[in-house]
TORPA-4810 file (N, C-alpha, C, O; in nm, 3 decimals):
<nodes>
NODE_1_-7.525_-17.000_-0.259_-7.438_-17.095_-0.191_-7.521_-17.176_-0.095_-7.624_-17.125_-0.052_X
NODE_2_-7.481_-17.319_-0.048_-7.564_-17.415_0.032_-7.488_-17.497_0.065_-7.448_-17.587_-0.008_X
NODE_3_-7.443_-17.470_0.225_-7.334_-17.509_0.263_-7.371_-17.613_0.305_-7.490_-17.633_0.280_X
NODE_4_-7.293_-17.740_0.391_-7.366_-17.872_0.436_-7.467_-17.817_0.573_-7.544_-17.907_0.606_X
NODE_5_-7.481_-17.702_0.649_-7.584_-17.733_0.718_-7.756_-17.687_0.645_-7.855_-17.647_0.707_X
NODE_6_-7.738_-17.712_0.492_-7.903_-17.706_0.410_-7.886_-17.508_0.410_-7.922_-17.446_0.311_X
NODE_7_-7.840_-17.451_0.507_-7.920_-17.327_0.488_-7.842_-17.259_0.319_-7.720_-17.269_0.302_X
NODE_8_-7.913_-17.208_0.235_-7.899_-17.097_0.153_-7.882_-16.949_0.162_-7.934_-16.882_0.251_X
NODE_9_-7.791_-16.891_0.047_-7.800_-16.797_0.012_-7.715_-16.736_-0.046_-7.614_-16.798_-0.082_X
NODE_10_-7.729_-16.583_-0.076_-7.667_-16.524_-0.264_-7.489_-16.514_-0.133_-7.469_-16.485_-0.015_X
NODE_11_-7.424_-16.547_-0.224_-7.296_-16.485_-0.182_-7.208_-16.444_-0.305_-7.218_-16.490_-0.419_X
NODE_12_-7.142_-16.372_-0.271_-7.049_-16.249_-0.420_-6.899_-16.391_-0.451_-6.822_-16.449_-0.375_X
NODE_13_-6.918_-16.395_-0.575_-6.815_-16.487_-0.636_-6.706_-16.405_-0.603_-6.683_-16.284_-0.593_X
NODE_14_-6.616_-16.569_-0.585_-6.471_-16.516_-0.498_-6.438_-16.623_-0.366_-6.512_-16.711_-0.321_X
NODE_15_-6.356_-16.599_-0.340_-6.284_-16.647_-0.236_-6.362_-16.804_-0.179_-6.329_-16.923_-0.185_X
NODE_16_-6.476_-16.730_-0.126_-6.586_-16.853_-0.016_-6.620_-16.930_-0.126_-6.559_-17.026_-0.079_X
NODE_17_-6.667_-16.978_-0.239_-6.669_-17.016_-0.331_-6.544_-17.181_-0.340_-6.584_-17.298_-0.346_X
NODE_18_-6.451_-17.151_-0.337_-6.349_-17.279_-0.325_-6.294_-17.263_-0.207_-6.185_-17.319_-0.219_X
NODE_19_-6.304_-17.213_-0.082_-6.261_-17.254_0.059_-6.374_-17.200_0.170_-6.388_-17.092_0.228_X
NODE_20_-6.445_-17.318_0.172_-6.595_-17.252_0.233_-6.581_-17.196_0.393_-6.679_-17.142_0.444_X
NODE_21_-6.478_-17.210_0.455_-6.469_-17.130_0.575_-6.496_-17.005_0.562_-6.522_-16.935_0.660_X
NODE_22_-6.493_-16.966_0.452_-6.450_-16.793_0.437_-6.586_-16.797_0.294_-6.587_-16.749_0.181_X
NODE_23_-6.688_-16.882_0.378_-6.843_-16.844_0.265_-6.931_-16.735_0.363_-6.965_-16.764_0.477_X
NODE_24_-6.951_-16.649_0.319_-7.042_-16.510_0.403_-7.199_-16.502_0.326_-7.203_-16.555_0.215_X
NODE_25_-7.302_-16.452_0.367_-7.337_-16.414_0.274_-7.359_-16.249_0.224_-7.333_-16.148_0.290_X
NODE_26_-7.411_-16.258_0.096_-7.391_-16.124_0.035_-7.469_-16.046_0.078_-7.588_-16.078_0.090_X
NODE_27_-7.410_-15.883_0.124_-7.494_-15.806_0.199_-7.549_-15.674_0.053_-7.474_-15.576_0.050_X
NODE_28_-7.630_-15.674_-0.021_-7.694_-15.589_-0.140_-7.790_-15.535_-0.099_-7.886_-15.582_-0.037_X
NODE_29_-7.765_-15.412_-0.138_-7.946_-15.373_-0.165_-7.936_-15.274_-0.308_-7.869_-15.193_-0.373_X
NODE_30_-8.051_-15.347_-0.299_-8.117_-15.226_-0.434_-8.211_-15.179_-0.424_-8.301_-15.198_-0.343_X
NODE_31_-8.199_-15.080_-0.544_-8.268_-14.914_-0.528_-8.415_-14.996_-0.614_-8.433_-15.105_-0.668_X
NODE_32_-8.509_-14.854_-0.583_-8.624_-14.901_-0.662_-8.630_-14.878_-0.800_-8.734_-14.897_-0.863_X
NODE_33_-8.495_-14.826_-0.866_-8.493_-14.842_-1.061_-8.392_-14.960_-1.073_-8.356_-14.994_-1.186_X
NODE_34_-8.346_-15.022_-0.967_-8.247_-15.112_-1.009_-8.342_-15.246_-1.090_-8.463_-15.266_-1.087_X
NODE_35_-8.240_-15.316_-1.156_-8.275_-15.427_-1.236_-8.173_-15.516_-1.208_-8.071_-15.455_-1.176_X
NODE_36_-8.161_-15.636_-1.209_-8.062_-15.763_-1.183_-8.124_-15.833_-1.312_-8.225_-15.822_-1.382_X
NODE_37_-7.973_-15.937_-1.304_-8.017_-16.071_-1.386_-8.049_-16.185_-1.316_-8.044_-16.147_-1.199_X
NODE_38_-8.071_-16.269_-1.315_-8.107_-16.397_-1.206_-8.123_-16.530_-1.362_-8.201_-16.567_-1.450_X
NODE_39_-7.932_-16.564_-1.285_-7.908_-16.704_-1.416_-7.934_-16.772_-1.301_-7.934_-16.721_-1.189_X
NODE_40_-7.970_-16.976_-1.344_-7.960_-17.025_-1.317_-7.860_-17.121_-1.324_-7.820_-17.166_-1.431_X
NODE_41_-7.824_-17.148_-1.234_-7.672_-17.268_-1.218_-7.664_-17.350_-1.312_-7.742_-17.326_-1.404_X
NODE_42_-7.584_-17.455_-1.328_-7.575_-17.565_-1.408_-7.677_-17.646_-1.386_-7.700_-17.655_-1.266_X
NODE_43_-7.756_-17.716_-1.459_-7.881_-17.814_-1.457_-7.968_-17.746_-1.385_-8.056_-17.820_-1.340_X
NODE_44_-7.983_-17.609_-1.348_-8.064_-17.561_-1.320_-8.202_-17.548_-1.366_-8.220_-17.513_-1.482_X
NODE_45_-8.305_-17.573_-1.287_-8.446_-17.510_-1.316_-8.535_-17.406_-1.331_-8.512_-17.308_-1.260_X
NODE_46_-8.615_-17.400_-1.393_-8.666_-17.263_-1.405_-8.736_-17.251_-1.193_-8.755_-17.342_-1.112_X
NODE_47_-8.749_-17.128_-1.181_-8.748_-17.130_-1.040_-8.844_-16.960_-1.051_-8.854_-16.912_-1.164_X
NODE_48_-8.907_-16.885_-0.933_-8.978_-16.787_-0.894_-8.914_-16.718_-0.833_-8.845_-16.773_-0.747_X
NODE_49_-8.905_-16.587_-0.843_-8.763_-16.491_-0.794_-8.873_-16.366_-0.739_-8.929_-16.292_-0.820_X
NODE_50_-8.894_-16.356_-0.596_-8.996_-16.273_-0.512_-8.931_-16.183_-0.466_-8.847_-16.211_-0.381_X
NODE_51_-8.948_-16.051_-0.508_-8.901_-15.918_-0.448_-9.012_-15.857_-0.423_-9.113_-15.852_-0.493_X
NODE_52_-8.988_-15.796_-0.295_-9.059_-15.777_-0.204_-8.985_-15.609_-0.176_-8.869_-15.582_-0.206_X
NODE_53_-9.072_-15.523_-0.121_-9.025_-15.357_-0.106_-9.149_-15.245_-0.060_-9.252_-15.297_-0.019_X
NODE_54_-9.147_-15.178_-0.062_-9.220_-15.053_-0.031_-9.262_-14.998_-0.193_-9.207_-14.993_-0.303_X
NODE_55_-9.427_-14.953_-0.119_-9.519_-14.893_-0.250_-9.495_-14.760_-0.224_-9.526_-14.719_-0.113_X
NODE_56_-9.446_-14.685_-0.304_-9.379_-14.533_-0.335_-9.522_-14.446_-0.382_-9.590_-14.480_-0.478_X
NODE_57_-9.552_-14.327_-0.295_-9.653_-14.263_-0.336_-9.603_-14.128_-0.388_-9.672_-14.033_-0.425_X
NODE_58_-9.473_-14.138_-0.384_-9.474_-14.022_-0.501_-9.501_-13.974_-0.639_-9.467_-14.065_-0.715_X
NODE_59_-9.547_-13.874_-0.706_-9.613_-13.859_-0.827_-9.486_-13.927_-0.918_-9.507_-14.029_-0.985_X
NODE_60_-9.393_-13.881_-0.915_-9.296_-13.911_-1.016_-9.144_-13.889_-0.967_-9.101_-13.812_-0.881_X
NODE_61_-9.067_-13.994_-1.061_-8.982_-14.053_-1.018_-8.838_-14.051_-1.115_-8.833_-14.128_-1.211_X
NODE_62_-8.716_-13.953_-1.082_-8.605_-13.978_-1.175_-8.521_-14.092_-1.172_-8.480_-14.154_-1.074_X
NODE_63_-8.496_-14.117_-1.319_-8.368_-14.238_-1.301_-8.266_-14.124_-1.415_-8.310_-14.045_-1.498_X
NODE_64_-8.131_-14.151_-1.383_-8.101_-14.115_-1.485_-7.967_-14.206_-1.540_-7.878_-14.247_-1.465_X
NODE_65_-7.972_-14.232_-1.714_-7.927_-14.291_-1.747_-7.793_-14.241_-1.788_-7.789_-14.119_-1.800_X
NODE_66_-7.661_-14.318_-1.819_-7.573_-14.268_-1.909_-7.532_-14.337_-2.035_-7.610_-14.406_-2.101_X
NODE_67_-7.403_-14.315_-2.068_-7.424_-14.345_-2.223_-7.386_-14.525_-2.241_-7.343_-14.609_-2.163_X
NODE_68_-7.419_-14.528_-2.360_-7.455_-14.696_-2.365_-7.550_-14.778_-2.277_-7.666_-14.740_-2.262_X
NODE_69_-7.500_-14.897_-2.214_-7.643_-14.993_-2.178_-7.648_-14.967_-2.046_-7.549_-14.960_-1.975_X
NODE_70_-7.799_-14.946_-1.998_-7.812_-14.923_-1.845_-7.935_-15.019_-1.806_-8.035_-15.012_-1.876_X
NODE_71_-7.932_-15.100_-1.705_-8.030_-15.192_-1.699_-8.077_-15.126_-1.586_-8.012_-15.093_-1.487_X
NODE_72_-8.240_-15.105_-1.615_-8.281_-15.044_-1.496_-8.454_-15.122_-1.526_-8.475_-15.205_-1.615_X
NODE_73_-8.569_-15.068_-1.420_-8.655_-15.120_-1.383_-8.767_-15.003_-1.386_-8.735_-14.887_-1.360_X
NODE_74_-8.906_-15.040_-1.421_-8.989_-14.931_-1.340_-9.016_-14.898_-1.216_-9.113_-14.957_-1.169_X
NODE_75_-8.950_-14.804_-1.129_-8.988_-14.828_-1.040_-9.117_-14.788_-0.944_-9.106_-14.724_-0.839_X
NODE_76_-9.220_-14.829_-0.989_-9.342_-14.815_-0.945_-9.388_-14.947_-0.876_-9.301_-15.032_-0.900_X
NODE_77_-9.470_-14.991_-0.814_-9.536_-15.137_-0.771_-9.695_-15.141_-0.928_-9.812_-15.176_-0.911_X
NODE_78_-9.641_-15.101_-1.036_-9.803_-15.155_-1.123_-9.687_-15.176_-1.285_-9.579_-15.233_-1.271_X
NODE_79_-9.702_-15.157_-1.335_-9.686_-15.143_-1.540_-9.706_-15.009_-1.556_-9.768_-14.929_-1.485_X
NODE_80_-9.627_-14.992_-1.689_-9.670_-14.881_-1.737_-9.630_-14.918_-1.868_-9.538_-14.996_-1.892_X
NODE_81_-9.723_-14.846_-1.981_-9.697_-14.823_-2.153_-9.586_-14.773_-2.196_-9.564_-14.663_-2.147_X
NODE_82_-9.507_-14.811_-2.270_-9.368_-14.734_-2.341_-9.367_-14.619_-2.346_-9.273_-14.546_-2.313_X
NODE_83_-9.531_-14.567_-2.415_-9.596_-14.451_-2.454_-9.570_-14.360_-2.336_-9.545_-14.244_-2.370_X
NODE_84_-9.569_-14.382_-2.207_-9.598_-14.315_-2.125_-9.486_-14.223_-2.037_-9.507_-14.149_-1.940_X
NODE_85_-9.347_-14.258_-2.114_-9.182_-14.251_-2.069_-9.167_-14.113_-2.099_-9.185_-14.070_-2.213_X
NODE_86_-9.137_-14.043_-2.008_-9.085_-13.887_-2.052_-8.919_-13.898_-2.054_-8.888_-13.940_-1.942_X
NODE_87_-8.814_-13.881_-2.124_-8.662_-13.892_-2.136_-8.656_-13.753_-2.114_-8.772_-13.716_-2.129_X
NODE_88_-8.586_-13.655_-2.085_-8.538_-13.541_-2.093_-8.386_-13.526_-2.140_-8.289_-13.550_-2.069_X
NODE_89_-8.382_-13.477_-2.287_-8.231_-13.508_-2.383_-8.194_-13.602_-2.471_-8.092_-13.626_-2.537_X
NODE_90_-8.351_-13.673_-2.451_-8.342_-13.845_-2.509_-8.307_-13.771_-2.659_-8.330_-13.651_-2.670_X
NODE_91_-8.246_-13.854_-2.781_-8.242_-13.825_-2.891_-8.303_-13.938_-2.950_-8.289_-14.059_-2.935_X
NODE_92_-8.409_-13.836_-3.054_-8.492_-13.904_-3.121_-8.447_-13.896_-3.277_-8.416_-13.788_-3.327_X
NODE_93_-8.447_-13.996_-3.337_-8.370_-14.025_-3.497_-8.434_-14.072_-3.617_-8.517_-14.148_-3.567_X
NODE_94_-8.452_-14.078_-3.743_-8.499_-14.125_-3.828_-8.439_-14.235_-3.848_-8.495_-14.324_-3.911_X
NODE_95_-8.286_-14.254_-3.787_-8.248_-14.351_-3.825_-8.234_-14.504_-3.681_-8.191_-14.454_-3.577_X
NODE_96_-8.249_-14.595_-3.671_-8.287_-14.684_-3.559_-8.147_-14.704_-3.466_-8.153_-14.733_-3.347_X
NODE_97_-8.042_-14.687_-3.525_-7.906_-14.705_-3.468_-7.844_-14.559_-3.401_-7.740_-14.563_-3.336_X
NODE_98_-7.909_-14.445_-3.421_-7.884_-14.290_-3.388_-7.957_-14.267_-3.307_-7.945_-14.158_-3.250_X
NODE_99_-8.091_-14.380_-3.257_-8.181_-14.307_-3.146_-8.155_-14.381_-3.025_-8.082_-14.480_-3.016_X
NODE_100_-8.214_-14.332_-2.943_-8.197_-14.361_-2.777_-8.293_-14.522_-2.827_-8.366_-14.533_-2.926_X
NODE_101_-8.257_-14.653_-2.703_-8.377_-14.775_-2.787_-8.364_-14.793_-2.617_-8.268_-14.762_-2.547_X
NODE_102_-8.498_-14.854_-2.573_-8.557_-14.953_-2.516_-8.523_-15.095_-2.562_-8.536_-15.106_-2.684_X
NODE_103_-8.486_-15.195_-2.508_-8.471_-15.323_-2.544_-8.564_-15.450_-2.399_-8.533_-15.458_-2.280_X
NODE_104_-8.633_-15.497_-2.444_-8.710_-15.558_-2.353_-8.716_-15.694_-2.369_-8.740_-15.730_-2.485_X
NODE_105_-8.692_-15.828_-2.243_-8.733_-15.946_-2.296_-8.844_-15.997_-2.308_-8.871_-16.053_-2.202_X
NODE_106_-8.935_-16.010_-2.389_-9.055_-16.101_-2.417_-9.017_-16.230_-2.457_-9.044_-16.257_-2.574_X
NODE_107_-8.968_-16.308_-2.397_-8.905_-16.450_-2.462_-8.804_-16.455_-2.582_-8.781_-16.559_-2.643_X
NODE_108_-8.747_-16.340_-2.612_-8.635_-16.285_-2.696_-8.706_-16.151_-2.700_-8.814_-16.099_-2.674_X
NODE_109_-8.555_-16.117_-2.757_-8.548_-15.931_-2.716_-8.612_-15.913_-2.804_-8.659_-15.995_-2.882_X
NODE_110_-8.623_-15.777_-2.802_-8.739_-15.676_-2.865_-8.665_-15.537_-2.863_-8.613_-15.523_-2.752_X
NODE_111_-8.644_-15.444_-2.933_-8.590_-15.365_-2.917_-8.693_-15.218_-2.953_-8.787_-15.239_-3.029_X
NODE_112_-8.683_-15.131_-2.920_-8.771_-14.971_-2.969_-8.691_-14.875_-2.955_-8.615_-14.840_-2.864_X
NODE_113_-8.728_-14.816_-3.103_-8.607_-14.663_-3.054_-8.636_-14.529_-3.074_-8.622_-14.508_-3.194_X
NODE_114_-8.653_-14.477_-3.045_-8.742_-14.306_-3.027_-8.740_-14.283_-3.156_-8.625_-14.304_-3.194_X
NODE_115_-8.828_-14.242_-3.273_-8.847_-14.195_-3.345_-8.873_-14.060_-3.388_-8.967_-13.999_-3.338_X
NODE_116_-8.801_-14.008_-3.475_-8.837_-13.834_-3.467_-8.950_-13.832_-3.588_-8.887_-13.843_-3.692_X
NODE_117_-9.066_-13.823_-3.611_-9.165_-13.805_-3.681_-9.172_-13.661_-3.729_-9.286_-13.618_-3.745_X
NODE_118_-9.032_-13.548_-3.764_-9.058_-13.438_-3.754_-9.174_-13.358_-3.873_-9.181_-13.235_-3.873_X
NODE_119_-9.244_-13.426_-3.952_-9.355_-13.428_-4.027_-9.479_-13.429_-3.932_-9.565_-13.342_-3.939_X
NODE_120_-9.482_-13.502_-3.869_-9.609_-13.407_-3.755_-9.555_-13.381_-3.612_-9.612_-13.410_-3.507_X
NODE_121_-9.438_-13.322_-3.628_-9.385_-13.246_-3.492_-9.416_-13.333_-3.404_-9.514_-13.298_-3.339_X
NODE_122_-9.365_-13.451_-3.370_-9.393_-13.586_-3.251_-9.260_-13.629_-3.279_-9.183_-13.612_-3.373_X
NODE_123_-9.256_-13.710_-3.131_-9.167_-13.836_-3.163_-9.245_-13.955_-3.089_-9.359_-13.932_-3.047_X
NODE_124_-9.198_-14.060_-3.076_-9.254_-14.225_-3.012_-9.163_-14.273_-3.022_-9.060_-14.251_-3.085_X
NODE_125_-9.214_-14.384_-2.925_-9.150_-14.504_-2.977_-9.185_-14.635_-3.044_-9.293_-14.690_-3.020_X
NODE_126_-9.095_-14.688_-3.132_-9.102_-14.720_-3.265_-9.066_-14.871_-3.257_-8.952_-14.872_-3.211_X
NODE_127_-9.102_-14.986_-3.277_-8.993_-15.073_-3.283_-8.968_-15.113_-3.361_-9.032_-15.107_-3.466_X
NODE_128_-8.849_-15.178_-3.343_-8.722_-15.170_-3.488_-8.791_-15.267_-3.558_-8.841_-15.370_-3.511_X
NODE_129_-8.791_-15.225_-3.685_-8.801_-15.260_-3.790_-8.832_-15.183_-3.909_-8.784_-15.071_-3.921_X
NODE_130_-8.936_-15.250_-4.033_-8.949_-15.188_-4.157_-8.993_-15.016_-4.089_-8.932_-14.935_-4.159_X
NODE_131_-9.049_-14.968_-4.015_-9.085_-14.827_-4.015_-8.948_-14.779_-4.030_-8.927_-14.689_-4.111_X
NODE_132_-8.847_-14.831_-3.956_-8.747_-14.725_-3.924_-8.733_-14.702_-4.102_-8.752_-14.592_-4.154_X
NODE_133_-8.698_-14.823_-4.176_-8.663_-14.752_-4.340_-8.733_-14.735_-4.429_-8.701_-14.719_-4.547_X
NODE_134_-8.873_-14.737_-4.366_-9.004_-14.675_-4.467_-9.094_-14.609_-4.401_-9.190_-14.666_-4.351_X
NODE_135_-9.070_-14.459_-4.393_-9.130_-14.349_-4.285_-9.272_-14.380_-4.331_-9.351_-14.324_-4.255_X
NODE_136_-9.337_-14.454_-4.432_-9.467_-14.455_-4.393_-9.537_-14.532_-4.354_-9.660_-14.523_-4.359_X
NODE_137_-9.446_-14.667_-4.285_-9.489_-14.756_-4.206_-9.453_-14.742_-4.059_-9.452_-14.836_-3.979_X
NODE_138_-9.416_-14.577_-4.023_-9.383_-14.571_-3.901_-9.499_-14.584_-3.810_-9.605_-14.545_-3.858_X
NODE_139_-9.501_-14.632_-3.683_-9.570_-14.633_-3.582_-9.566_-14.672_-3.454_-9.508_-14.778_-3.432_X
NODE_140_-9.636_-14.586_-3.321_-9.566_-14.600_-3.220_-9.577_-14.740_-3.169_-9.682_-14.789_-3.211_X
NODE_141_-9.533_-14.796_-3.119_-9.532_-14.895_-3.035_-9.629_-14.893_-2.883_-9.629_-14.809_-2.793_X
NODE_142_-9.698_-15.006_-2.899_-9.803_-15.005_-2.811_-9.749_-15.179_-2.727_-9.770_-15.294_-2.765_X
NODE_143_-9.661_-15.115_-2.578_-9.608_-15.225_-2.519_-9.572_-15.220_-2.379_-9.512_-15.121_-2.335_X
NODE_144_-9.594_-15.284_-2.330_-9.625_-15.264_-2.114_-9.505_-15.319_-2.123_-9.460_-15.414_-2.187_X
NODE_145_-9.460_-15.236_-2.043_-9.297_-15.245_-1.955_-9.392_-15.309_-1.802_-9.470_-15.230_-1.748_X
NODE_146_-9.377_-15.444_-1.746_-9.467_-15.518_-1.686_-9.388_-15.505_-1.569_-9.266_-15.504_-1.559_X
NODE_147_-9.481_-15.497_-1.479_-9.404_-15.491_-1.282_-9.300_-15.638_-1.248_-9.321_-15.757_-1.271_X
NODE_148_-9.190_-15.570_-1.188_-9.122_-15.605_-1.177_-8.992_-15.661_-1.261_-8.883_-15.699_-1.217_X
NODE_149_-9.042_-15.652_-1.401_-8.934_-15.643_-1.492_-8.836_-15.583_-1.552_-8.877_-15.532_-1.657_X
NODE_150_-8.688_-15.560_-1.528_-8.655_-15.510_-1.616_-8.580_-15.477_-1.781_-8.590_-15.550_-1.880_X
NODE_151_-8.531_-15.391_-1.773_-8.543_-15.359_-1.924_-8.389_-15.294_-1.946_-8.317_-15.267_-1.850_X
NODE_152_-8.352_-15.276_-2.077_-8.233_-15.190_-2.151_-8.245_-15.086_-2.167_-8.330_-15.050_-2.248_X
NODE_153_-8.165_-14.988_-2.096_-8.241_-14.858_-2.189_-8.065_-14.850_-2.256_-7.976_-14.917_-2.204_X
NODE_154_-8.047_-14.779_-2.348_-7.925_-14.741_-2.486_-7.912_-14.636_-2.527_-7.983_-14.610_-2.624_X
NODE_155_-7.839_-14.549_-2.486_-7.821_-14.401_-2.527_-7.684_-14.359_-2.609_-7.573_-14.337_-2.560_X
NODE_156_-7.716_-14.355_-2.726_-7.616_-14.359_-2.865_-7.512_-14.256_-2.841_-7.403_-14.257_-2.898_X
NODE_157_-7.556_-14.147_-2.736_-7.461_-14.008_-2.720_-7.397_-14.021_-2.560_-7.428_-14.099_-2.470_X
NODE_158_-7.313_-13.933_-2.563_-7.200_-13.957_-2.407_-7.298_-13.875_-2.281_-7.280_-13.891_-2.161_X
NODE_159_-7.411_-13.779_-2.348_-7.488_-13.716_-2.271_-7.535_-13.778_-2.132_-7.528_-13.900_-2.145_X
NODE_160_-7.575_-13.749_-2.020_-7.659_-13.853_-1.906_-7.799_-13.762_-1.999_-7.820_-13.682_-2.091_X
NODE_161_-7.875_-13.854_-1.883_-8.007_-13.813_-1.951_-8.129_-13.858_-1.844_-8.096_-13.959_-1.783_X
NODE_162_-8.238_-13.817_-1.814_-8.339_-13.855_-1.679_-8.505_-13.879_-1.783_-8.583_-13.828_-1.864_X
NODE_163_-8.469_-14.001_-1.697_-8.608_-14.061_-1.729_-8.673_-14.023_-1.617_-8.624_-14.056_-1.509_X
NODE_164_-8.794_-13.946_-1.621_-8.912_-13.966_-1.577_-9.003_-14.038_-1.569_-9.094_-14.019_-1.650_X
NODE_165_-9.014_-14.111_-1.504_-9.111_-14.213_-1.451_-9.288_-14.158_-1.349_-9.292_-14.102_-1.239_X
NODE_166_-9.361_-14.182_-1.402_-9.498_-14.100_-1.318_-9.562_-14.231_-1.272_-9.576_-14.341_-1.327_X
NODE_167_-9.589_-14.191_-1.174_-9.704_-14.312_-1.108_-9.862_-14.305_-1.137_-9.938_-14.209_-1.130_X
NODE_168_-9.888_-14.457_-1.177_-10.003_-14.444_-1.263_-10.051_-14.523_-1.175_-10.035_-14.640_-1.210_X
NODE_169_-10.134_-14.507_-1.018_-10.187_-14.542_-0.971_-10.240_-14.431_-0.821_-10.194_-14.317_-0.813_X
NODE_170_-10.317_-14.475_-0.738_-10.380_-14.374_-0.630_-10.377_-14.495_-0.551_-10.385_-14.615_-0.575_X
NODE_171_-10.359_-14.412_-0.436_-10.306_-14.510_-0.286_-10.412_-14.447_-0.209_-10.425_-14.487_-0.094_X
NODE_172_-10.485_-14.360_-0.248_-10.611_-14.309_-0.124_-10.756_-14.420_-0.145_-10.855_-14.406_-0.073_X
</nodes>
């Protein structure tokens, strides 16, 4: 919102919106797995969206998801590899629509979904496509979940479930 004295800022749709006496602005915070969307207005421009927070020196870090879409974030200050995601309960599937998926934007989505490889006792993650229906083009997916971005995670069952997150960096 940008009322006539120039100043800005986020306010929650509703009310202040069409009778600006009653424009506040929005008081949020978010956690360090949270994820937002950030649209731009009508004729809007592409624009730089700076979040700013505290570097977490703990080894590792729960989020936990529930069933269907949960938009969440790494919450570390660096990247980390897909490869590198511990799920605890995650279900892993031969088939791409039965497994837990990652969905990520790279300039259109991208989707990955735990693969059960139970032929060499592994699972990964996989992204969708020909592997899922030709087990011998399966293979893991090699892809940085990048700082400050976030991501989909999709859990096919009503189960919750905790992602483990480890910090892949040293603060000494």
């Amino acid at each position: 919102y940008q009322p006539a004295t120039g100043d800005a800022y986020w306010m929650a749709d509703g009310i202040g919106w069409v009778r600006s006496n009653m424009a506040a602005a929005a008081v949020v915070s978010l956690n360090r797995e949270d994820a937002v969307w950030f649209k731009t207005g009508t004729g809007g421009t592409s624009t730089n969206v700076i979040v700013s927070g505290e570097v977490f020196d703990d080894d590792t870090y729960d989020v936990t998801v529930s069933s269907g879409f949960n938009l969440i974030t790494y919450p570390y200050s660096s990247s980390i590899n897909l490869t590198n995601l511990t799920v605890t309960g995650a279900t892993a599937d031969t088939t791409f629509a039965d497994a837990d998926q990652i969905i990520v934007w790279d300039g259109g989505y991208t989707a990955y979904g735990l693969y059960d490889d139970t032929a060499n006792n592994r699972t990964f993650w996989m992204a969708d496509g020909i592997g899922w229906v030709r087990s011998n083009m399966a293979a893991p997916a090699n892809v940085t979940l990048d700082l400050g971005k976030g991501f989909w995670y999709k859990s096919p069952d009503a189960a919750d479930k905790d992602i483990t997150f480890e910090q892949n960096y040293n603060l000494d």
